[in-house]
C-alpha positions in Angstrom: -5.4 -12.1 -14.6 -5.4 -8.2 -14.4 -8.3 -6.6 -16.3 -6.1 -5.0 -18.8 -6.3 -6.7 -22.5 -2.9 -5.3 -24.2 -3.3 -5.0 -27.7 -0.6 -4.4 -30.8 -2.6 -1.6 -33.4 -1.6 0.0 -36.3 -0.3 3.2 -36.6 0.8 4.3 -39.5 1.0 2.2 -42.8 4.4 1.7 -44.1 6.0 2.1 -46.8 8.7 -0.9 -47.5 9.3 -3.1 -44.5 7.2 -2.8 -41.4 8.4 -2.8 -38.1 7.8 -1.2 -34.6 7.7 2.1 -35.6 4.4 1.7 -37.7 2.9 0.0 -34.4 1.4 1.1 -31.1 0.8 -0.5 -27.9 -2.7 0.0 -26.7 -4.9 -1.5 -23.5 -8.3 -2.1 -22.7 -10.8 -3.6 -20.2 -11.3 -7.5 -20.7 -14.8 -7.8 -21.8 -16.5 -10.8 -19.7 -17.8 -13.5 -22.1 -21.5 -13.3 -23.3 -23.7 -17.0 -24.2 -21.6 -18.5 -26.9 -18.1 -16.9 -26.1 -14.9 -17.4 -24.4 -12.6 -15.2 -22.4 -9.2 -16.3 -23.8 -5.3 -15.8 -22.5 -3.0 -16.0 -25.7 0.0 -17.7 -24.9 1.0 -17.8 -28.2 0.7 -15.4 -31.7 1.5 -16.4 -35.6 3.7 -14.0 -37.3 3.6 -14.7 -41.3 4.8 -12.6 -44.3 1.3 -12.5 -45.6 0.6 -9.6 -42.6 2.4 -6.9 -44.9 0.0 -7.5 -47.4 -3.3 -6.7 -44.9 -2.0 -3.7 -43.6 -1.2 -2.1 -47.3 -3.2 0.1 -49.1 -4.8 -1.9 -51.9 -4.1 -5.9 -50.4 -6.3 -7.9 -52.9 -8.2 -10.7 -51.7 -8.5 -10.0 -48.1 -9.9 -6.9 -45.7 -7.6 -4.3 -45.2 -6.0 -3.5 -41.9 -6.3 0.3 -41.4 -4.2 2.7 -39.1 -5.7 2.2 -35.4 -7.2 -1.3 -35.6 -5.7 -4.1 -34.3 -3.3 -6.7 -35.7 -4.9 -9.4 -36.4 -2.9 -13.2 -36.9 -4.0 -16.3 -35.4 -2.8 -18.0 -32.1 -2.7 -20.6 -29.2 -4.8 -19.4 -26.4 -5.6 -20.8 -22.8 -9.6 -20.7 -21.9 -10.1 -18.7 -19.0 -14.0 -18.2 -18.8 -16.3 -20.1 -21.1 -20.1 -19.9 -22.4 -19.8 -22.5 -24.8 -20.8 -26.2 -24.5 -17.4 -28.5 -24.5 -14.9 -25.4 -23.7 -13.7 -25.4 -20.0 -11.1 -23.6 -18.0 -7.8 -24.6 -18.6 -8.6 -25.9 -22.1 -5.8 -25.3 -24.8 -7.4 -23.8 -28.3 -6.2 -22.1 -31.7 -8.2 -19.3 -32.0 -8.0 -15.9 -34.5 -6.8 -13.8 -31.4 -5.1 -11.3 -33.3 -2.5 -9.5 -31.6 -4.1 -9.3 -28.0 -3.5 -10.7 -24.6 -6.9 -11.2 -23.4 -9.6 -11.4 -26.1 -13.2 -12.5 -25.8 -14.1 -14.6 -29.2 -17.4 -16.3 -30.3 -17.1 -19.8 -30.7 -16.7 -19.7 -34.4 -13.7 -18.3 -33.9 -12.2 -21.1 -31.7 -11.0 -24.4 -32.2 -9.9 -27.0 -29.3 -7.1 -28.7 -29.4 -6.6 -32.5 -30.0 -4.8 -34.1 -26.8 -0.5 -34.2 -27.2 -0.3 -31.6 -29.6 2.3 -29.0 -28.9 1.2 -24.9 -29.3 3.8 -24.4 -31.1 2.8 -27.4 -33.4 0.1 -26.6 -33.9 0.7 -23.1 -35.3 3.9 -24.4 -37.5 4.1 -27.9 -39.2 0.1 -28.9 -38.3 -1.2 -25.3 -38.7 -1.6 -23.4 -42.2 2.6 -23.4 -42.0 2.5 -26.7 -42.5 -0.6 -27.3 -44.6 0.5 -24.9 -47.1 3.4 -26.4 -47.6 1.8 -30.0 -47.8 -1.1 -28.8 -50.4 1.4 -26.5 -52.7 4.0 -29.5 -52.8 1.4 -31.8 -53.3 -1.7 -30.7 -54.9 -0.9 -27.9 -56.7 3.0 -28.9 -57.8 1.8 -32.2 -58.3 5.4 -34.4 -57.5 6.4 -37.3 -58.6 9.5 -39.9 -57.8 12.6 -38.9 -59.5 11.7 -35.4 -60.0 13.9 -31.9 -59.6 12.1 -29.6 -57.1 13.7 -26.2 -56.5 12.2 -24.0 -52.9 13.0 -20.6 -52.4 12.6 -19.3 -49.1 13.8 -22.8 -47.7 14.7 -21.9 -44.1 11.4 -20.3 -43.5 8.3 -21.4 -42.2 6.6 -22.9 -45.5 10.0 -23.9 -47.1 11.2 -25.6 -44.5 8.6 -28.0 -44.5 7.4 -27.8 -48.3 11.1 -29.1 -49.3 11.0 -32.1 -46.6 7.4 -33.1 -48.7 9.3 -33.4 -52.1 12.1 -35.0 -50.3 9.5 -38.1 -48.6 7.8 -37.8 -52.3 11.5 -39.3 -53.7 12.2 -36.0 -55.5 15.9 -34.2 -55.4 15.4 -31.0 -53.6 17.2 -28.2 -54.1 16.4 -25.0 -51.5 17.4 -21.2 -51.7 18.2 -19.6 -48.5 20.1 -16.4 -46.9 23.6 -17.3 -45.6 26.0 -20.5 -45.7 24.7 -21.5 -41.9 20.7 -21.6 -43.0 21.7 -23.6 -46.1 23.6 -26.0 -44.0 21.1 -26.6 -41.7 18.8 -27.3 -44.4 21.3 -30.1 -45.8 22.2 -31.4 -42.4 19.2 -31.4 -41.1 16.2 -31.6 -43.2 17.6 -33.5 -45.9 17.7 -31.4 -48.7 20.1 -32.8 -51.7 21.9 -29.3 -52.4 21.1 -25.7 -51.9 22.1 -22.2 -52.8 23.1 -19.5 -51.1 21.7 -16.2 -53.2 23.7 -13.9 -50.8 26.4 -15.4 -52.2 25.7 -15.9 -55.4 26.4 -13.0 -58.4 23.4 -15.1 -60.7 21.1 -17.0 -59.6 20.1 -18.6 -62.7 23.6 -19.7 -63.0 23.4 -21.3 -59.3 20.1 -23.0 -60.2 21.8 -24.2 -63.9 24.6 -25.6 -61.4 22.5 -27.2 -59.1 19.8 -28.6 -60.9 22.0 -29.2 -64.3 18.7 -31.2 -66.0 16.5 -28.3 -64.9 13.3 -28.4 -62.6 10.2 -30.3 -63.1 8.6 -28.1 -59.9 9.4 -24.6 -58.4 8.5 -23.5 -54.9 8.1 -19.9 -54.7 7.5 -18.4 -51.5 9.7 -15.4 -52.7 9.1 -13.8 -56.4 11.4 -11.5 -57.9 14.6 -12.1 -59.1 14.4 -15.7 -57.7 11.1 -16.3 -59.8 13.0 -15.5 -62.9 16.2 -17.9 -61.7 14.0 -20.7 -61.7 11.7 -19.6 -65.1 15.1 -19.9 -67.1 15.7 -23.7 -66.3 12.5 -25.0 -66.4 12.2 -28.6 -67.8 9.6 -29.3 -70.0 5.7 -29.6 -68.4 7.4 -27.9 -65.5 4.9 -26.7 -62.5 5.4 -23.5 -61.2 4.3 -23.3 -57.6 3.2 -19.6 -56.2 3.2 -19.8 -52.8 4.2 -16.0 -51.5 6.5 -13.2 -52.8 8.2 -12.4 -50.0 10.7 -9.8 -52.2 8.1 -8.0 -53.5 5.6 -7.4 -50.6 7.5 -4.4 -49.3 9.5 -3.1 -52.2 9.7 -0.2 -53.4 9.8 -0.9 -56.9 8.3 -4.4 -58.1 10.8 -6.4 -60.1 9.9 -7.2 -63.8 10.2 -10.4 -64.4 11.6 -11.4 -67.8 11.5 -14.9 -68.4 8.0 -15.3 -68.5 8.8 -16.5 -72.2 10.1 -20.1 -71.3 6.4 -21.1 -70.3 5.3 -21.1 -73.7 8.3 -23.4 -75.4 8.5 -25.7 -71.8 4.8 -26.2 -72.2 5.0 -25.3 -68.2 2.0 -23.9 -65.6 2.0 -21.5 -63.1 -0.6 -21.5 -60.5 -0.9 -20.0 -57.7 -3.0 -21.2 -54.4 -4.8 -20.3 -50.9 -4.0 -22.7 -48.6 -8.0 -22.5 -47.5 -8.8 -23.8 -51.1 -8.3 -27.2 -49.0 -10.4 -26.5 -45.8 -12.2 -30.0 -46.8 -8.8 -31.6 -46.6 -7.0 -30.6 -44.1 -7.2 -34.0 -42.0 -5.8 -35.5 -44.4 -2.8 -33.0 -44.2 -2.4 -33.2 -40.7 -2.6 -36.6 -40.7 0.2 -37.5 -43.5 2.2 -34.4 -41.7 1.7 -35.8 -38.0 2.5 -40.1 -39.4 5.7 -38.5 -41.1 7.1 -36.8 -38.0 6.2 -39.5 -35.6 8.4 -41.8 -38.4 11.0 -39.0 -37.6 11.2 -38.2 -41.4 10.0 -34.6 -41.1 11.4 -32.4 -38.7 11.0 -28.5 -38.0 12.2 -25.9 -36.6 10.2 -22.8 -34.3 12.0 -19.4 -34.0 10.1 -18.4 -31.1 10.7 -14.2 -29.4 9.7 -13.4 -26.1 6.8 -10.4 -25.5 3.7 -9.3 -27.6 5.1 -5.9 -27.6 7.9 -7.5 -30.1 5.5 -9.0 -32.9 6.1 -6.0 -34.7 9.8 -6.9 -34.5 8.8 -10.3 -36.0 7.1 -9.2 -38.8 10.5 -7.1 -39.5 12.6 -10.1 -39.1 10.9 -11.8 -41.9 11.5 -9.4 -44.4 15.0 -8.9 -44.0 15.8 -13.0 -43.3 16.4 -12.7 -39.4 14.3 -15.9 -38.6 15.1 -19.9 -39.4 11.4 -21.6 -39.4 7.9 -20.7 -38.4 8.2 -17.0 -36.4 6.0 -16.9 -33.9 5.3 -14.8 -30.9 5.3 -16.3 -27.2 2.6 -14.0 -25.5 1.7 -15.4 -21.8 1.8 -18.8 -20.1 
């Protein structure tokens, strides 16, 4: 290991979609670990929709990220030095690295692996990927057998795995995607009952009337907008409206005004929206339900994985203008 931490900071906040131009490359000495940290080598970085948010001006319920600090994200990092009890050399952890080669963390800030679980695993379907989509499905939409469950943003990382939970649950799932090859995957692969391609379709609330003619008892939403309002217009009655993200909305412009917000009042319906670390104290249970489901070979995944920490920003571009199918993340070193 050189003694050179590269590191991904902000430079500029952006306006719309952020990508490489609003970020700068920077390096700095690896600081040796004190008692109670670890000298870390990320092999591995998370890139998720809710980054836009941090680095905006006014992002709500977390600190902002301000021009010249550094990205931060979680990831999958390789011990190098330790002063912690039970952390060695060579041991595999999930740590909040940010977007850093070489960074020197407190043991609060680091979590060892179980034994057979894949990096890449671990920051998807068993990560907060995963458990988002588990809790939101579950908890918060509340399915049952026999019910209509409509997901927008399908073919990403949350939707991909949130419309597999329904389906296991016995519901009909229905999922929204970019493009007639994601949408086919989505059938072919993961099992979903019918989808909709919104590139191709001139209304959407005509494409969810179509494929979900008795309307839906549980919405999705990991995108807002113009999708949200789709889905508000063929609401069954006691419908649950699920808000997971708003993807469309993060880096627009101009928010859309949505209209519909009417039908919750004559479909007696809810809409709640959730943190997926409003179920810290359950997230064995998650991982466990998600890890006996795959191992039955009942829920799959997919990783879209790029090459070089210098192209995270590039990532977090991609998943604003539908250029990834799956969890995005970032391989760093290894």
């Amino acid at each position: 290991m050189r003694n050179a931490n590269r590191r991904i900071v902000l430079r500029t906040r952006p306006e719309g979609v952020a990508g490489p131009e609003h970020f700068a490359e920077e390096t700095v000495a690896v600081r040796a670990p004190g008692p109670g940290e670890v000298l870390l080598e990320t092999l591995y970085v998370s890139v998720d929709p809710a980054m836009r948010v941090w680095i905006s001006e006014n992002p709500g319920y977390v600190q902002r990220i301000d021009p010249g600090d550094m990205m931060r994200g979680s990831g999958i990092a390789r011990v190098v030095e330790s002063k912690v009890p039970g952390l060695e050399p060579g041991d595999l952890v999930h740590a909040r690295t940010g977007w850093q080669s070489h960074p020197t963390l407190e043991a609060e800030a680091v979590e060892k692996l179980p034994a057979g679980v894949t990096p890449t695993d671990w920051l998807g379907v068993l990560g907060m990927t995963g458990l988002t989509a588990y809790f939101g499905m579950r908890a918060v939409g509340g399915v049952q057998p026999g019910e209509t469950v409509l997901v927008s943003g399908a073919a990403g990382g949350v939707g991909q795995i949130a419309g597999q939970v329904a389906r296991i649950e016995a519901c009909r799932v229905v999922g929204i995607a970019g493009g007639a090859k994601k949408c086919a995957w989505l059938r072919n692969e993961l099992g979903f009952h019918a989808t909709i391609d919104y590139k191709a379709e001139p209304n959407l609330a005509a494409a969810v009337a179509r494929e979900c003619p008795g309307g839906l008892d549980v919405f999705y939403d990991n995108v807002g907008g113009a999708m949200l309002d789709a889905a508000l217009a063929n609401l069954k009655l006691r419908a649950r409206v699920v808000i997971c993200g708003r993807i469309s909305q993060t880096a627009a412009g101009e928010l859309y005004g949505v209209r519909n917000m009417g039908q919750l009042i004559g479909k007696r319906a809810r809409v709640e929206g959730f943190i997926v670390s409003d179920f810290a104290h359950r997230f064995g249970e998650g991982r466990a339900w998600l890890s006996a489901r795959m191992a039955e070979g009942a829920l799959r995944h997919r990783v879209h994985e790029i090459e070089g920490l210098e192209h995270a920003p590039e990532g977090l571009a991609m998943l604003f203008r539908g250029g990834n199918t799956g969890k995005l993340v970032v391989r760093v070193g290894g």
